[in-house]
Structure formats: C-alpha cells, structure tokens
ZAMARGU-4260 file (C-alpha; in steps of 0.2 Angstrom, whole numbers, plus 5000, padded with zeros to 4 digits):
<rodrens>
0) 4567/4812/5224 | 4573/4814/5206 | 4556/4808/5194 | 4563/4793/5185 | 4560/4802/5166
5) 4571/4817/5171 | 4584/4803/5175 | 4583/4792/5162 | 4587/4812/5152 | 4600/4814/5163
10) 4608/4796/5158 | 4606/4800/5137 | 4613/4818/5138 | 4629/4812/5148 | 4629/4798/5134
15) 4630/4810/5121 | 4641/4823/5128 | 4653/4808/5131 | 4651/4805/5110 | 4655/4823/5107
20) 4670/4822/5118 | 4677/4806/5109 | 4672/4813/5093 | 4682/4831/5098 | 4697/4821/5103
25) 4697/4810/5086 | 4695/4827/5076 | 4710/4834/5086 | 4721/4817/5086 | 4717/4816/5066
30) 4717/4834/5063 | 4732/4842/5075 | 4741/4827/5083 | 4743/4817/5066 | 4739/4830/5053
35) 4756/4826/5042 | 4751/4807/5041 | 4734/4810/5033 | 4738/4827/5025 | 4753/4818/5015
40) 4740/4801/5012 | 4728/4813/5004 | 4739/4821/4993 | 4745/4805/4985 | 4727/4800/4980
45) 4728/4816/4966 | 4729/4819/4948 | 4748/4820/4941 | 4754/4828/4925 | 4768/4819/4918
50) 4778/4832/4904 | 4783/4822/4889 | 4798/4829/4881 | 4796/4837/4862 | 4813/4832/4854
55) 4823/4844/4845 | 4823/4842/4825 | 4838/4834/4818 | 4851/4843/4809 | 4859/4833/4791
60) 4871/4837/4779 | 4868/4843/4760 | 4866/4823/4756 | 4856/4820/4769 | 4868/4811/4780
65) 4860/4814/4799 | 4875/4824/4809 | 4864/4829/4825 | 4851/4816/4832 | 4840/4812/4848
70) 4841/4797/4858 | 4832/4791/4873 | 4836/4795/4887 | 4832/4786/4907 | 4832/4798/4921
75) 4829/4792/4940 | 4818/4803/4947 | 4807/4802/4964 | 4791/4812/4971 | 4797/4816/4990
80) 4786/4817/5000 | 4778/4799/4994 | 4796/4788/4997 | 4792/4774/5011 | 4807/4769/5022
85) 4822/4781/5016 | 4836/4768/5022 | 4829/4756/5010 | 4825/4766/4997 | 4842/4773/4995
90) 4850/4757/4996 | 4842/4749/4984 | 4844/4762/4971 | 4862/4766/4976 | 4864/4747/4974
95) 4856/4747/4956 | 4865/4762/4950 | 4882/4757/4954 | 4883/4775/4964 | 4888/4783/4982
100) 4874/4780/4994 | 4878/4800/4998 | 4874/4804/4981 | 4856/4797/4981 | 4855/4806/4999
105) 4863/4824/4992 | 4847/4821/4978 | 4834/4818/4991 | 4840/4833/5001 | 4837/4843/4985
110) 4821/4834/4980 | 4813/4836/5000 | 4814/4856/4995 | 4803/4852/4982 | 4783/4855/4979
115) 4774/4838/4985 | 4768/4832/4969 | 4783/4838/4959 | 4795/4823/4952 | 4814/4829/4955
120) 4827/4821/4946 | 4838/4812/4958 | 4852/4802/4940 | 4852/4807/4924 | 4852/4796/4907
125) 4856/4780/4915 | 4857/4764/4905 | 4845/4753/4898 | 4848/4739/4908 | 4847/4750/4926
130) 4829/4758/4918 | 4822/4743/4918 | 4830/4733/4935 | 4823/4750/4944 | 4806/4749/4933
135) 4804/4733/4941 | 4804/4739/4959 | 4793/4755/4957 | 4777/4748/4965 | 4788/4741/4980
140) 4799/4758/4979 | 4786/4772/4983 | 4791/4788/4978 | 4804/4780/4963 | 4801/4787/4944
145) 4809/4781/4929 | 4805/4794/4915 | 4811/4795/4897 | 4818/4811/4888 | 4824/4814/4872
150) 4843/4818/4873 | 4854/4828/4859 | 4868/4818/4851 | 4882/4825/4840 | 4886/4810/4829
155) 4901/4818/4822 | 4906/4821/4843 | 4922/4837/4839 | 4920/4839/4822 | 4911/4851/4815
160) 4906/4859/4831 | 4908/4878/4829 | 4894/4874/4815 | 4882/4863/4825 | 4884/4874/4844
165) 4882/4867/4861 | 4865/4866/4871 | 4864/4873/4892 | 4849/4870/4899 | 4837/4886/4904
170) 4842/4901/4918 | 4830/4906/4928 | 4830/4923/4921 | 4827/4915/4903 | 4813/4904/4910
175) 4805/4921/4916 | 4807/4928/4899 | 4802/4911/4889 | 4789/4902/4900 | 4775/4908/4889
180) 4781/4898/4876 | 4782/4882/4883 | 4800/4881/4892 | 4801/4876/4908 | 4815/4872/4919
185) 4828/4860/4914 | 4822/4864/4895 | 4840/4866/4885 | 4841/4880/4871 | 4855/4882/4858
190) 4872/4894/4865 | 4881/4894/4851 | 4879/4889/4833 | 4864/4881/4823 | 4857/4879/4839
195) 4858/4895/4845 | 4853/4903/4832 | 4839/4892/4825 | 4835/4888/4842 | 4817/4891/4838
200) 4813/4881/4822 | 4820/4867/4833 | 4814/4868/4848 | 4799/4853/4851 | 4782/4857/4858
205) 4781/4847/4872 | 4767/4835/4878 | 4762/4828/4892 | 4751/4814/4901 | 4740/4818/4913
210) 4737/4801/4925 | 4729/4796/4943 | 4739/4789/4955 | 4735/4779/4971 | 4741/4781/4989
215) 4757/4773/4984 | 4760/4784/4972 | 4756/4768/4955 | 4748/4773/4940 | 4729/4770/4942
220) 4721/4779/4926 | 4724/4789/4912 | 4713/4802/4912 | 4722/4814/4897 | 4734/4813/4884
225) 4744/4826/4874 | 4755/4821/4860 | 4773/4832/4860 | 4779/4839/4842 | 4797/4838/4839
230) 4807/4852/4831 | 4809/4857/4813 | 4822/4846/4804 | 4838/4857/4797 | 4847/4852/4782
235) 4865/4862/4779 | 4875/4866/4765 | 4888/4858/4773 | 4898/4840/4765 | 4902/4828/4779
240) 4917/4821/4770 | 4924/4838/4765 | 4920/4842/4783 | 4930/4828/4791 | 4941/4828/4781
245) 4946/4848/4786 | 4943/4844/4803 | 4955/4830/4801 | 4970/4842/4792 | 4968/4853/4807
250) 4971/4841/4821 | 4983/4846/4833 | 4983/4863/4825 | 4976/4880/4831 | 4968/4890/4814
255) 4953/4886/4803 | 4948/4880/4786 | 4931/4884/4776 | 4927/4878/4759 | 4912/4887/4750
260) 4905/4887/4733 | 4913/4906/4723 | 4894/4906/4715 | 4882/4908/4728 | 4891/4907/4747
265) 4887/4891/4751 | 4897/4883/4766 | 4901/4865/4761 | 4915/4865/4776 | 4919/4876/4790
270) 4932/4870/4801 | 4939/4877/4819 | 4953/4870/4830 | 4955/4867/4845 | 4937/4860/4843
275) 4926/4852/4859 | 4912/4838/4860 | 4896/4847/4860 | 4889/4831/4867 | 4900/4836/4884
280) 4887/4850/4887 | 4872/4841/4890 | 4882/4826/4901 | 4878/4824/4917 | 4894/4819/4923
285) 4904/4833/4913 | 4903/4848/4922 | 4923/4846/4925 | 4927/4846/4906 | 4914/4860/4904
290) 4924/4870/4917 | 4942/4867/4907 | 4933/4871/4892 | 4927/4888/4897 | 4945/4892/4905
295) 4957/4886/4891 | 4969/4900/4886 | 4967/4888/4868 | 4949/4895/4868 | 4942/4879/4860
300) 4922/4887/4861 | 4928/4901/4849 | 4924/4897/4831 | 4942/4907/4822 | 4934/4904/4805
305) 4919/4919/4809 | 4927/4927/4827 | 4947/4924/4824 | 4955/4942/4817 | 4974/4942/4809
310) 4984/4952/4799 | 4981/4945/4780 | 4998/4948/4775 | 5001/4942/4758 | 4983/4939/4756
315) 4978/4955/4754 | 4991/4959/4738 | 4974/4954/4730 | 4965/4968/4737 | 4981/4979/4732
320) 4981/4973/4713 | 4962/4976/4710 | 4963/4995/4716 | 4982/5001/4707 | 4974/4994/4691
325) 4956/4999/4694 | 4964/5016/4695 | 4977/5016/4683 | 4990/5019/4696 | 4998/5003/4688
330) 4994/4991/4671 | 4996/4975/4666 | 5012/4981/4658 | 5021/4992/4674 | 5037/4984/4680
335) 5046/4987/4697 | 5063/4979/4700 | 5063/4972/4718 | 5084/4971/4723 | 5077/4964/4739
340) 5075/4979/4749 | 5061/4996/4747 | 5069/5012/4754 | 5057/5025/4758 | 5067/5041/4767
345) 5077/5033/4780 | 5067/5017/4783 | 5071/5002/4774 | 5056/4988/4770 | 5064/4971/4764
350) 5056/4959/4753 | 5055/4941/4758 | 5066/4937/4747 | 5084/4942/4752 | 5091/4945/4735
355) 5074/4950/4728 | 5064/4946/4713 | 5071/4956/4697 | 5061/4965/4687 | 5043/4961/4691
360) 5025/4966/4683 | 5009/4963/4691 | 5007/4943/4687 | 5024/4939/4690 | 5023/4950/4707
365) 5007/4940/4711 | 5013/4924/4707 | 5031/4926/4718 | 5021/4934/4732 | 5035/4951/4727
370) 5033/4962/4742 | 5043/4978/4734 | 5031/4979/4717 | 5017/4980/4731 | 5028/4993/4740
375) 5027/5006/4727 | 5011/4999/4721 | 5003/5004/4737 | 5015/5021/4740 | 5007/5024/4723
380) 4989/5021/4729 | 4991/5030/4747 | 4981/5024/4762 | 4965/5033/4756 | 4963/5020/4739
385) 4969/5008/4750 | 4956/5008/4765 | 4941/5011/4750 | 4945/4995/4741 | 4947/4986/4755
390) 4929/4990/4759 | 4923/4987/4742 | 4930/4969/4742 | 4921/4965/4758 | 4934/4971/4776
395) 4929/4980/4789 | 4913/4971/4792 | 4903/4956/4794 | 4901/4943/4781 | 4883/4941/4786
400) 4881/4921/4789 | 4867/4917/4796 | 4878/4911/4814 | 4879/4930/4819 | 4897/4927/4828
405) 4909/4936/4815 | 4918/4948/4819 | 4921/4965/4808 | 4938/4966/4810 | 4949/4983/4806
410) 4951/4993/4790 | 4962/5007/4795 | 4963/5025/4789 | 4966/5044/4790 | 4949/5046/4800
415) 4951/5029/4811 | 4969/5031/4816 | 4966/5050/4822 | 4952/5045/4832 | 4958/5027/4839
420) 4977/5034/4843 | 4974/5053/4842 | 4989/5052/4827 | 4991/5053/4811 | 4995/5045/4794
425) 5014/5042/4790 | 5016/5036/4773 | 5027/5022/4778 | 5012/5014/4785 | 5004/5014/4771
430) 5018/5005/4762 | 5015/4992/4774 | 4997/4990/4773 | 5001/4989/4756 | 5007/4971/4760
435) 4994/4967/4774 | 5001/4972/4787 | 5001/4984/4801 | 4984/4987/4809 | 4974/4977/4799
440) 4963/4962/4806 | 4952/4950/4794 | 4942/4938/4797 | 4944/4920/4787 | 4925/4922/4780
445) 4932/4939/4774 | 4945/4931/4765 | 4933/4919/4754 | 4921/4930/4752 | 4936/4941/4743
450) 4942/4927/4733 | 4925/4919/4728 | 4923/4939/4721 | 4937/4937/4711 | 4934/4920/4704
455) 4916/4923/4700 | 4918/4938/4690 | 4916/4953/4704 | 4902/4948/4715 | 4904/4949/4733
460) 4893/4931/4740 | 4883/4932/4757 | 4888/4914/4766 | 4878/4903/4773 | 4873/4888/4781
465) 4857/4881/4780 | 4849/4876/4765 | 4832/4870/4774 | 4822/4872/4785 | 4808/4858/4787
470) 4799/4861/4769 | 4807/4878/4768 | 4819/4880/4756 | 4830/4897/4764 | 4844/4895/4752
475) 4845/4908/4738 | 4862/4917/4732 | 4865/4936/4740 | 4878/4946/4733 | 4882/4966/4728
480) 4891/4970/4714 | 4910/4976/4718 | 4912/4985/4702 | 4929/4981/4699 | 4932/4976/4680
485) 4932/4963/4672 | 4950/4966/4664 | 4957/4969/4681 | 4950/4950/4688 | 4957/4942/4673
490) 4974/4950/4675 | 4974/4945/4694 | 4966/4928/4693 | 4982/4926/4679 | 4994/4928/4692
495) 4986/4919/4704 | 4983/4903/4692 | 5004/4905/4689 | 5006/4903/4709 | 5001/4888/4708
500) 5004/4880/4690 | 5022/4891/4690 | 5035/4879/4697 | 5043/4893/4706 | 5024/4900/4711
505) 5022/4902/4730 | 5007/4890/4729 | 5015/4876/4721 | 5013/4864/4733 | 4993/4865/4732
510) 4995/4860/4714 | 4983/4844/4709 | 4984/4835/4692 | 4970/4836/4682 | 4964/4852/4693
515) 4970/4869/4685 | 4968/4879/4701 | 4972/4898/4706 | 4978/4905/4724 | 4989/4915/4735
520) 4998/4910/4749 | 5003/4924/4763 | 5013/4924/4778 | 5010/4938/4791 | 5018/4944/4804
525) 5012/4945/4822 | 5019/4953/4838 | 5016/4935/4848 | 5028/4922/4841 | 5030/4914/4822
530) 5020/4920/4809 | 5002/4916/4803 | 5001/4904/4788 | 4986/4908/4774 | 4981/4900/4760
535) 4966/4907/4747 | 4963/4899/4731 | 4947/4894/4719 | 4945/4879/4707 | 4944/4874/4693
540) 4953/4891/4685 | 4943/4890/4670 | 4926/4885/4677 | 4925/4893/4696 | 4914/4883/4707
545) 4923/4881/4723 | 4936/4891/4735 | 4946/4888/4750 | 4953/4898/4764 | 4967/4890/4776
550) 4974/4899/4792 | 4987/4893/4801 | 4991/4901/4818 | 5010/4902/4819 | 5013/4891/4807
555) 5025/4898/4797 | 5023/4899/4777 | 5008/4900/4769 | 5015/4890/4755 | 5021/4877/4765
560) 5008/4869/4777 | 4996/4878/4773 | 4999/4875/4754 | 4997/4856/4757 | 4984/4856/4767
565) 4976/4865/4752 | 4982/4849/4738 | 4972/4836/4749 | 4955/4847/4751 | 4955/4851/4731
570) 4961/4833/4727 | 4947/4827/4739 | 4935/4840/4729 | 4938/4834/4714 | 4935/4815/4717
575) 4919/4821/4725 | 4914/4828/4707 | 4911/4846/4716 | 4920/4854/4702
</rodrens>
C-alpha cells in the first residue's frame, strides 16, 4: 500500500511535468513552428531612420536670374517585409498611380531582396495630388511610404546645357570610394559641367529623422531630429538673354557660339548644338532618351565650344599677321599681288578668289581674307615661326576654364610631324598652314582667347565661368603676356575693323550701326563634306570689351551664316549696354 503523502507527491509532480510539457510545446510552436510570424512582428516595433535629402545649391546667372533650381519631389516607397495582404496592396496603389499592376509587382520583387527595415522606392516623383490620395491610405496600407526629395530642375531645359552638366546618380564603386562623406545610394553627383566639376560646393549635407514605429509600421514618436544643409549657391558669368539668344541662332545647327568679355575671360555665353535636356537625366521614365542620347552619331553630350577640334582656316591669318611683322619678314607697307593662283615648284595653291585680289598689303589682305599675300607671308616665315606663334597666341593647349573638358588641339611642326608620321617637313605644307589649314586643329575657346589678345592690347585671358561661390568671390582676371607689340595689334586690328566697316570686307554682313566692330571670317576645308564656317570678332573697335567666336560645321562661308549670326549677337550686345 502506497502511503497517501507519497501519492498526493506523485499527483503534483505529474502536474507539473505536464506544465513543462505544455510550456516546451508553446516555446517550440512560438519559437520553430511560427518563428516568421513573431520574428517579422518584432521587428516592426523598432526605431527607423528616415534620411532627409540636402538639396543641391542653385546655380544663377551674373543678374541673379535662377537657371538651376530644386523642386519637391513624391516618391512611393514601401518597407517589405511590413505590407499586409499583397493583392490588395498592389491594387490599390496601381489603382492610384494610373500604373501596370506588374510594375508595382516587378518593385516589390526588388523591394522583398531588401534588408527588413530598409524603405525601397517602388515610383519615383509622382504628382501632388497621387502624394496625397496615397498619404491617406498609409495606416490602412502597411508597409506604403510617401517620402519627399529634393529633385534638380534645369529652368532653361536644352539651353545652356554643356555649361550647367547632367546629374547620374551614384555607382557602386563611387559609393565605396565616397560613403565617408555622406553619399549613399541613390545620391546623384554632377557628370559633366558645373556640376561635375563643382560637384562638391554643391552637394547638400543630408539629414535625417529618427522615429518609432508600431507593429503596423505608423509613426509613434519622434525620438531625434537632424536638420539637412543644402549646397553652396553658384552664381556664373554667364547672361541668360545673350545665352538664349546664341542657343537660339544655333537651332537646328551643329557648331558653337561663346561670347566673353576680351579684359578678363569672362563667359557671358557659351553655346553647343545639338544640345540635350539635362533634366532628362534624372527622369524616371527617361532612360529610352538617355539611351539615344548616349548613341547619337550628332554627339549632343559633347560641348564643341571646349571639346570640338577644326582646322581654323582663315582664322588663323591672324596668328600669321602677328608673327611676319613681329619678325620683320613683312611691314605694314610689303605688297603681294595675288593673280588668283600661288605657284610654288610644280604645285599650284589657289586663292578663293578666282581672278584674285591685285596688289595687296597686310590690311587689305586682312580685310579680303587674301589667301596668296598669306602664301608668301607664311613661305617667308617657314613652319618653325609659324608653329612658335601659334603657341604664343595660345594653340596647342587648353584654355584652362574651370569645366576641365577642352581639348588641346594640334600645333604641327618639324619635331611632331617626324614623330606622329615618321616624315618630314615639305615647304608646301607650310604654305598651307600658312592659311589654316593642313594638320591643324583648334578649339573655339582657343579662337577667343586669340582674338580677346588682340583686342585687348596682347594679353592672352584665362576663361571662366563662375563668379561665386556662396560668399566666395572666385573671379579674378588671369592672363600671360604674349609679347607681341603693340604696333603689330594696331596694324592687325586695322584690317580686321576694314572687314567689317569695308563694304567689300569678308565680314560685312556682321556690320551693326552705331557699333564700330573688328573680325575675321574663315572658311576651312575639311575631308568629310562642305566646309566649316568661323566667325571671330571684338567690339566696340575703339573701346574693346566684348568678343565672339561662331563655328558652323559645314556651313559654308564664314562671312555668310556665320557673319549674320555675328550682326544679331553684337546688335543684342549693344541694347544690353555690354559695350
């Protein structure tokens, strides 16, 4: 007989071994059979850091005039792992946003890859009116986010974008490289232009708020607050109306156009065609433009006024007339006659005007663009003069603009010819470097900088672009002396002021009244089609303050379209009071 205490034991230890059984099988139900449930309802009880975007400073125009702003932006986003029914939740929100229920699917695929906690964008910069319809439903949407951004905007959309750049947003190897300072993914940075290359005066600090959320993912608390810092504002040299109005001339046109003050470089317009929409770059729905953009045998991305290289042609006569006198090989009273034609051994070289110019001195030759006084100017000179004047009046290297996309072009010579096509010098080359032609490439800037040297008494100008940044004035003239006389710029600003005012000058058509202006015209021969059409010129002649630059790919004459082209930018100057 079992005593009735050692029963009654018997009875409570059964009773608790059955509570410890229960108790196991709860831990294992909660813990192994149903460990996703709770696991993912723990994790939405948490704290959640919400980045606030620092918006890029503004870019303006010399007057102030606002040319690259920020606007608000509403993006859709969604935390995964917190969404309640996904039927419902993609129906509504494809509903609301007007889009493909497969869209909103193809974005969750990507968001479920995600960390738990981490919002994944699922529709970029909707409107206001969806923002706020979706805002509505968020605490009956779990897992649904409507966040703000701050989002570029080119006011001035194709013009003036080789000045402003385009924005991409962060690699994964230039988020490895730049996370210490802030950037993170989906952070956009400059690619090309003033926001490329001043990428880091405007670039914002961003903020963020850090918040408690409930089971269903709503806002419970704010627990910490940090205020984002936008970008450094940037003011250019630049004049919109000059700008729009070169952008304007250039319309359906393939070349470039920059006006800059002769005194101290600065850029008051700098014009590129074809031209894009920057604002393209950072649309969501304009990777298909991007695409064309990138494969366009027009290369729209390429700004020709710093990257584009031609022959100079007539252009560089200028360069030519500065070293025959500087070195006495001609004066301001040497006469050629041009019969239309040049012989030198068997080769004939022909002027462009077929029954030639007469008797010609250096003005005269200047004014009528004469190709046989440059002939024997430059036979006189050889290639050796040539190629050191060249270099002296600024070819052969970069301009220096702050933009850091020019090219250096090609001054040929002795030494460069040997090396580059294992040849040597023929003299009849040299007769036609004389005129700009042969290998030589410039650049646009190259041009300006040449004839702002001429117009402002021999000083070769450093352009630029930006005249402030934030409180930081960075403008400031730069220039090296060229030491080419003063007798010598007189003589050749003469017969470039006679191009113009001359009724028969190749420049005549750029002629304003009221304006005494000074140019040369040039049209140089290319191996791809029609020539290239270039316009230099300063104003006013007595007073220098402003010069001009025009190329015109394939398009003909130089004192023709170009030349025109030339009469409404220096009319549009002079209403402006710039000179």
């Amino acid at each position: 007989m079992i005593p009735a205490n050692t029963a009654k034991e018997e009875a409570i230890m059964t009773m608790i071994s059955g509570m410890f059984a229960l108790l196991l099988l709860g831990l294992v139900y909660t813990q192994v059979l149903n460990y996703e449930t709770y696991f993912t309802q723990s994790q939405r009880n948490f704290i959640r850091v919400l980045p606030i975007d620092g918006p890029r400073g503004r870019i303006f125009d010399r007057n102030g005039r606002i040319l690259v702003n920020n606007r608000i932006s509403f993006d859709v986003s969604c935390v995964y792992q917190e969404i309640g029914p996904k039927d419902a939740f993609i129906k509504t929100v494809s509903g609301i946003l007007g889009v493909p229920a497969r869209q909103i699917i193809k974005a969750l695929n990507r968001a479920s890859e995600s960390s738990l906690s981490a919002p994944v964008v699922i529709c970029e910069d909707i409107d206001s009116k969806k923002a706020i319809a979706l805002e509505e439903l968020e605490s009956d949407l779990q897992g649904l986010m409507v966040e703000n951004r701050s989002k570029r905007d080119y006011i001035l959309a194709d013009s003036g974008a080789h000045i402003f750049g385009y924005l991409g947003e962060i690699n994964e190897e230039e988020l490895e490289r730049l996370k210490d300072y802030g950037y993170r993914m989906r952070s956009l940075i400059g690619r090309s232009g003033v926001e490329k290359y001043f990428n880091n005066y405007l670039t914002g600090i961003d903020g963020g708020e850090q918040i408690e959320v409930d089971s269903k993912g709503r806002r419970v608390n704010v627990l910490g607050l940090k205020e984002p810092v936008a970008g450094k504002d940037i003011w250019l040299t630049v004049d919109t109306r000059l700008q729009l109005l070169a952008d304007k001339l250039l319309a359906n046109k393939t070349g470039a156009i920059r006006v800059m003050d002769v005194h101290d470089g600065a850029l008051l317009a700098m014009a590129s065609r074809p031209s894009y929409d920057p604002n393209i770059f950072i649309d969501p729905d304009g990777g298909g433009e991007r695409l064309r953009l990138l494969r366009s045998p027009s290369k729209p991305l390429v700004n020709r006024a710093l990257g584009g290289l031609y022959p100079p042609g007539s252009i560089f006569k200028i360069v030519v007339a500065c070293a025959g006198l500087e070195t006495k090989r001609i004066s301001r009273s040497t006469r050629f006659v041009c019969p239309g034609r040049f012989s030198l051994g068997s080769a004939v070289f022909h002027c462009w005007k077929e029954l030639g110019h007469g008797s010609q001195d250096i003005v005269e030759a200047i004014k009528n663009s004469c190709n046989v006084f440059f002939y024997n100017t430059g036979r006189a000179l050889g290639v050796d003069t040539i190629e050191s004047y060249a270099v002296k009046l600024g070819f052969g290297r970069p301009a220096g603009i702050e933009l850091q996309e020019e090219s250096a072009g090609l001054v040929p010579g002795r030494l460069w010819k040997m090396i580059a096509l294992k040849d040597a010098w023929y003299e009849g080359e040299t007769v036609n470097y004389a005129i700009g032609q042969g290998y030589l490439l410039v650049t646009p800037i190259q041009i300006i900088r040449m004839t702002a040297a001429v117009a402002n008494g021999g000083r070769l100008v450093r352009p630029y672009i930006v005249k402030r940044i934030g409180a930081v004035d960075v403008s400031g003239m730069r220039f090296q002396d060229t030491g080419i006389s003063q007798e010598t710029l007189r003589i050749v600003r003469e017969g470039m002021k006679r191009s113009v005012q001359d009724d028969s000058g190749t420049g005549r058509r750029a002629r304003v009244e009221g304006l005494s202006i000074g140019a040369k015209t040039g049209t140089a021969q290319n191996p791809k089609g029609a020539p290239h059409a270039w316009f230099t010129g300063f104003a006013p002649w007595d007073d220098p303050k402003i010069a001009i630059v025009i190329i015109i790919e394939h398009g003909g004459k130089g004192g023709i379209g170009p030349a025109d082209m030339a009469h409404q930018i220096f009319a549009e100057v002079k209403d402006a009071g710039l000179v």
